[in-house]
N, CA, C and O of each residue as an XYZ file, in Angstrom:
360
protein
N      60.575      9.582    -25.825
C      61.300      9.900    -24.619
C      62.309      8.805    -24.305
O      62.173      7.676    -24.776
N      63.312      9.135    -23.517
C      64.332      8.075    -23.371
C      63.757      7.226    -22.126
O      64.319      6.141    -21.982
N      62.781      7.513    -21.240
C      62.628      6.474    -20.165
C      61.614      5.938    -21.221
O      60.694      5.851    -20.408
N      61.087      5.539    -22.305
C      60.424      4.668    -22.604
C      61.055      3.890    -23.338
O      60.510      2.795    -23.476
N      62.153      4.058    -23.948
C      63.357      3.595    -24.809
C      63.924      2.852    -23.595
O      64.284      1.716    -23.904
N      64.101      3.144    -22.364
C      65.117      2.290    -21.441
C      63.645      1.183    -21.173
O      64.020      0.059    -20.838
N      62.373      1.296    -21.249
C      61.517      0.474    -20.513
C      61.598     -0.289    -21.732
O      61.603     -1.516    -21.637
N      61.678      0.376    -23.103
C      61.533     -0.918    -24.163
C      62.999     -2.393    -24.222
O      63.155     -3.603    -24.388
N      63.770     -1.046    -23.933
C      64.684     -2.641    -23.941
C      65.366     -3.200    -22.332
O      66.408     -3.781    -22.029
N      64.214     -2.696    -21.562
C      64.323     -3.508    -20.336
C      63.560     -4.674    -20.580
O      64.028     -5.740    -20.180
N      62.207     -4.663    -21.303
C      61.163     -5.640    -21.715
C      61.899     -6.459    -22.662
O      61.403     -7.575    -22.812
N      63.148     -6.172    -23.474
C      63.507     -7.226    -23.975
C      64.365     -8.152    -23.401
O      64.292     -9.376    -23.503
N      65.549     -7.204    -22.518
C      66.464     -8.009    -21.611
C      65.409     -8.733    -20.836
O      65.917     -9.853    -20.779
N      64.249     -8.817    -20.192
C      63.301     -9.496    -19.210
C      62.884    -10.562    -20.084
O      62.346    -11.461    -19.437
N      62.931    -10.755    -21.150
C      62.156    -11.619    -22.298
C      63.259    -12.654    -22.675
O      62.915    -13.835    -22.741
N      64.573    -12.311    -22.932
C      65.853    -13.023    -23.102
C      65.890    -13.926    -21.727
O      66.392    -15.006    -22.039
N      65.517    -13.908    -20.164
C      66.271    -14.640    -19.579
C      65.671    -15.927    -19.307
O      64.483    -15.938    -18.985
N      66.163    -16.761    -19.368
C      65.684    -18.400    -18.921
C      64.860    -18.023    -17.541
O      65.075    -17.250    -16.607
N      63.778    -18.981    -17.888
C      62.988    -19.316    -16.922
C      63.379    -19.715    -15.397
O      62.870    -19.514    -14.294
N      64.752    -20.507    -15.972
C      64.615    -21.629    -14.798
C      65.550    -22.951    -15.727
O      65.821    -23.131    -16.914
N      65.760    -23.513    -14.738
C      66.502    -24.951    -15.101
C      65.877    -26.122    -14.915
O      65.608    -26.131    -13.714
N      65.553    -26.954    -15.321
C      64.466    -28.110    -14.737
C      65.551    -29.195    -14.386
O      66.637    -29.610    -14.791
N      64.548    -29.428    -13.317
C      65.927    -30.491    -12.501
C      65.214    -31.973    -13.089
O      64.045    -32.084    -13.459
N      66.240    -33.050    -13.066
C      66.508    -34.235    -13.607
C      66.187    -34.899    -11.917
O      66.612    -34.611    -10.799
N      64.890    -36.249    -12.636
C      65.229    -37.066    -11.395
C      66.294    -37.922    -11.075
O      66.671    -38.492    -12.099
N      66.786    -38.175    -10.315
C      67.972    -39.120    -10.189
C      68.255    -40.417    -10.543
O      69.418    -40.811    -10.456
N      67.449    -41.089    -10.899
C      67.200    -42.044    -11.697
C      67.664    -42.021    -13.218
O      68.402    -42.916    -13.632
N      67.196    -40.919    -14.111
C      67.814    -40.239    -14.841
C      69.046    -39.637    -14.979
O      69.582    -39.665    -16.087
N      69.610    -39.077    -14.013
C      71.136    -38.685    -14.109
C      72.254    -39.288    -14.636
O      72.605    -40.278    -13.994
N      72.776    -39.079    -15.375
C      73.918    -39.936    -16.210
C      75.090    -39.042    -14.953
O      75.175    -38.010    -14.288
N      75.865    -40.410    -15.284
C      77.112    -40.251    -14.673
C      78.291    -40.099    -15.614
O      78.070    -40.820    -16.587
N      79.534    -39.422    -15.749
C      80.594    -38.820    -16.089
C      81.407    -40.207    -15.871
O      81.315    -40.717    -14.754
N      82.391    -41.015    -17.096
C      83.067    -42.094    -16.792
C      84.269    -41.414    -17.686
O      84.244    -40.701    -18.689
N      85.228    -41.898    -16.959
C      86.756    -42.114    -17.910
C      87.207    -43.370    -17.704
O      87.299    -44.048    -16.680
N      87.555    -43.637    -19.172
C      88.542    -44.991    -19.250
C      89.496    -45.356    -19.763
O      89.426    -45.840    -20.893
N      90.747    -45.237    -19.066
C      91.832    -45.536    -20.036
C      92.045    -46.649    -20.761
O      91.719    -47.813    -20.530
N      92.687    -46.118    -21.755
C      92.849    -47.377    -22.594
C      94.426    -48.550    -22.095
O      95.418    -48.069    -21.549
N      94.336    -49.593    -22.335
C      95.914    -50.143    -21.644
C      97.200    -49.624    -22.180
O      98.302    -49.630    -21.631
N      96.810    -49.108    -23.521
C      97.884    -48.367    -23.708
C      98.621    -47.291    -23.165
O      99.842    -47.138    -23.174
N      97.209    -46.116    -22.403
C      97.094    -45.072    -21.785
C      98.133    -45.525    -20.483
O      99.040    -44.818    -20.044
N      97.759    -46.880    -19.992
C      97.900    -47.050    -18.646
C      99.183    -47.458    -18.472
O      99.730    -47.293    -17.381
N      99.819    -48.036    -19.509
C     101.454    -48.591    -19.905
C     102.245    -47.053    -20.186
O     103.216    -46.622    -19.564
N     101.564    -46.435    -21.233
C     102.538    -45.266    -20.929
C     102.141    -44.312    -19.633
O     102.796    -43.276    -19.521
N     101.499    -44.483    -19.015
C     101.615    -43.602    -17.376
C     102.300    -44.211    -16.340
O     102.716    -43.528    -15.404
N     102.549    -45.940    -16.405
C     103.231    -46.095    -15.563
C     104.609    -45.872    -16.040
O     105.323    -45.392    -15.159
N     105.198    -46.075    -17.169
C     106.310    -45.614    -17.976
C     106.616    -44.245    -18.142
O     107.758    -43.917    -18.466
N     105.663    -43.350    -17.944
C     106.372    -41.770    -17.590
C     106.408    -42.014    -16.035
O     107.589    -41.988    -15.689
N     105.694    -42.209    -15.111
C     106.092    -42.631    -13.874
C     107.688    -43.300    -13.572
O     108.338    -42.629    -12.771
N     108.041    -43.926    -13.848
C     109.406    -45.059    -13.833
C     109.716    -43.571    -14.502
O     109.205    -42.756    -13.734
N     110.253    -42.975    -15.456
C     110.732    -41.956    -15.937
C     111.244    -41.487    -14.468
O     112.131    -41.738    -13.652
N     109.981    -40.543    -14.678
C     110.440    -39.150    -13.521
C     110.666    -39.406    -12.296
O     110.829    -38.453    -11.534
N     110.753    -41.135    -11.652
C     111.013    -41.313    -10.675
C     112.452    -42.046    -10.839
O     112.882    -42.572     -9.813
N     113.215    -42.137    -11.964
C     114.645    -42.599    -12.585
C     115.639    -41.376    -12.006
O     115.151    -40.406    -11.427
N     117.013    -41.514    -12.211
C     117.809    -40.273    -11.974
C     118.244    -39.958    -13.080
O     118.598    -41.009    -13.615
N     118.461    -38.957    -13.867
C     119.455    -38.783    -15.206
C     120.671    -39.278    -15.266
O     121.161    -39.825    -16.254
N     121.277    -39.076    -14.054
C     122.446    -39.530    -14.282
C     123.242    -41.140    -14.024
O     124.293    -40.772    -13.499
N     123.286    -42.015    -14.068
C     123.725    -43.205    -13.889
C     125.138    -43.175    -13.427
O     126.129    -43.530    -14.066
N     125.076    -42.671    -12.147
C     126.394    -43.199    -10.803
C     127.446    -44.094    -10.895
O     128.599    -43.804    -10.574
N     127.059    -45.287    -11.366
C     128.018    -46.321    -11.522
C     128.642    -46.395    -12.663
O     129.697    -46.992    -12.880
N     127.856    -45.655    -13.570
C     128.759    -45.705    -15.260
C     129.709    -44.176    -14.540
O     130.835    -44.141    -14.043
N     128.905    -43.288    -14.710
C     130.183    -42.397    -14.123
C     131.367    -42.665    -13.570
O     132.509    -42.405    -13.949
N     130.892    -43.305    -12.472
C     132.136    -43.561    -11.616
C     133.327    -44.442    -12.400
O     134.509    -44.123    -12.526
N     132.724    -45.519    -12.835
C     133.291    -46.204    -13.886
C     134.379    -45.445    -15.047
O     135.518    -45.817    -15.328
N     133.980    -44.828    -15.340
C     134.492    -43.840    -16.507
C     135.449    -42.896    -15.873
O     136.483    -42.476    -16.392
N     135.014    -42.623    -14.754
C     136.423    -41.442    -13.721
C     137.278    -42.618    -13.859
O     138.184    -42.584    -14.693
N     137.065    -43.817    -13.024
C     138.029    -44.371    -12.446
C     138.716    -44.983    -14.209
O     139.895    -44.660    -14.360
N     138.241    -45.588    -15.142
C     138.905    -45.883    -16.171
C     139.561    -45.047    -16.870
O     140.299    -45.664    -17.638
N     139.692    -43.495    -17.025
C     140.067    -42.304    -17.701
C     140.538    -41.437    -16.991
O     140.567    -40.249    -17.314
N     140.980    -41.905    -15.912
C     141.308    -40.313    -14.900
C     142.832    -40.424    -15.158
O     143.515    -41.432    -14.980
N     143.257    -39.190    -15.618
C     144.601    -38.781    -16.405
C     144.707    -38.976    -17.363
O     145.412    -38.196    -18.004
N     144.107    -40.079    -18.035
C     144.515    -40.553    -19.316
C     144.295    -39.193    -20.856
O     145.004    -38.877    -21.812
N     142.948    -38.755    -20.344
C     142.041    -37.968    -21.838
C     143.176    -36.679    -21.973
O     143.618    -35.938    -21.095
N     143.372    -36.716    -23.004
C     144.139    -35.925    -23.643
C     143.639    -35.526    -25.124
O     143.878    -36.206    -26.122
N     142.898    -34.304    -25.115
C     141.937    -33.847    -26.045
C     142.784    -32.502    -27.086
O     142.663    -31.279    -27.020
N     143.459    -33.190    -27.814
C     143.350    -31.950    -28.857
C     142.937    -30.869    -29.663
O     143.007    -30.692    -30.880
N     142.416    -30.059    -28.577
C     141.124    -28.702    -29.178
C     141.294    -28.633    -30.254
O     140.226    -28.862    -30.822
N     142.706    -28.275    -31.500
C     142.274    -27.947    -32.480
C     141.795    -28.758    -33.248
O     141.003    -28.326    -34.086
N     142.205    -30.619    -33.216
C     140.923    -31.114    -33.917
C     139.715    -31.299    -33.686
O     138.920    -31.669    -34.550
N     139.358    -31.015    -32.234
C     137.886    -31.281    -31.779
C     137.500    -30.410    -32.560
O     136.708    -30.730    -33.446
N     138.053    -28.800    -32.416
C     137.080    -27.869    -33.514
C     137.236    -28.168    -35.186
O     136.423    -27.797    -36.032
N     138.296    -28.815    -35.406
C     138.111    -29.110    -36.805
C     136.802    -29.520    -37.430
O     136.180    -28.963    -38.335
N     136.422    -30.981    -36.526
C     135.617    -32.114    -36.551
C     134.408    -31.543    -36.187
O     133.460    -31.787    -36.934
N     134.177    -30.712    -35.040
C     133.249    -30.079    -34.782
C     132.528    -29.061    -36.285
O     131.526    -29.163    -36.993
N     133.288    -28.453    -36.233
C     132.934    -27.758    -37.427
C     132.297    -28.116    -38.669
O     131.295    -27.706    -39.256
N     133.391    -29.227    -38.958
C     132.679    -30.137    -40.291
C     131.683    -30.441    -39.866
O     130.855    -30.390    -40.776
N     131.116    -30.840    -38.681
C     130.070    -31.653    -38.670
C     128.828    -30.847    -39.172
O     128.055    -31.116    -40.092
N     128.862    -29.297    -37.918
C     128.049    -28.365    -38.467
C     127.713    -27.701    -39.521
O     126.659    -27.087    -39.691
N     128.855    -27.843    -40.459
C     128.554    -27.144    -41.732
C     128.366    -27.864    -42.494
O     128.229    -27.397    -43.624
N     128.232    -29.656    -42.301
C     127.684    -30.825    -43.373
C     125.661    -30.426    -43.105
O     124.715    -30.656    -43.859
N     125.701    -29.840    -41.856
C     124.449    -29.613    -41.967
C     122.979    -28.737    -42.893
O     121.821    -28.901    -42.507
């Protein structure tokens, strides 16, 4: 019959489950440590200084307007010449 087929593998799912968890006295309890290494700690303050840097550097910019403003006079067709070679040496 099928209700004895559902009681047989109810008796097995009932047989599969843990008892229980046994608890640890506290004395016993290990504690969870992390430790960086100084290397770890040199490059975190160094991605820090990073992402707290600006990309762009203001004073060279400005520098560069004020030394080049009118002057650049760019000949597209050799930029693409040069350009080109470069890409197709690749």
């Amino acid at each position: 019959m099928r209700i004895n087929a559902y009681n047989a593998i109810s008796q097995i799912y009932q047989s599969n489950k843990p008892s229980g968890t046994k608890s640890t006295s506290k004395s016993a309890a290990a504690t969870d440590r992390v430790q960086i290494s100084s290397i770890g700690r040199e490059y975190q303050v160094a991605k820090q200084s990073v992402a707290q840097s600006s990309d762009i550097r203001e004073d060279q910019v400005a520098l560069m307007k004020q030394k080049y403003q009118g002057k650049v006079d760019v000949d597209v067709d050799r930029f693409a010449d040069v350009l080109l070679a470069k890409y197709q040496g690749l």
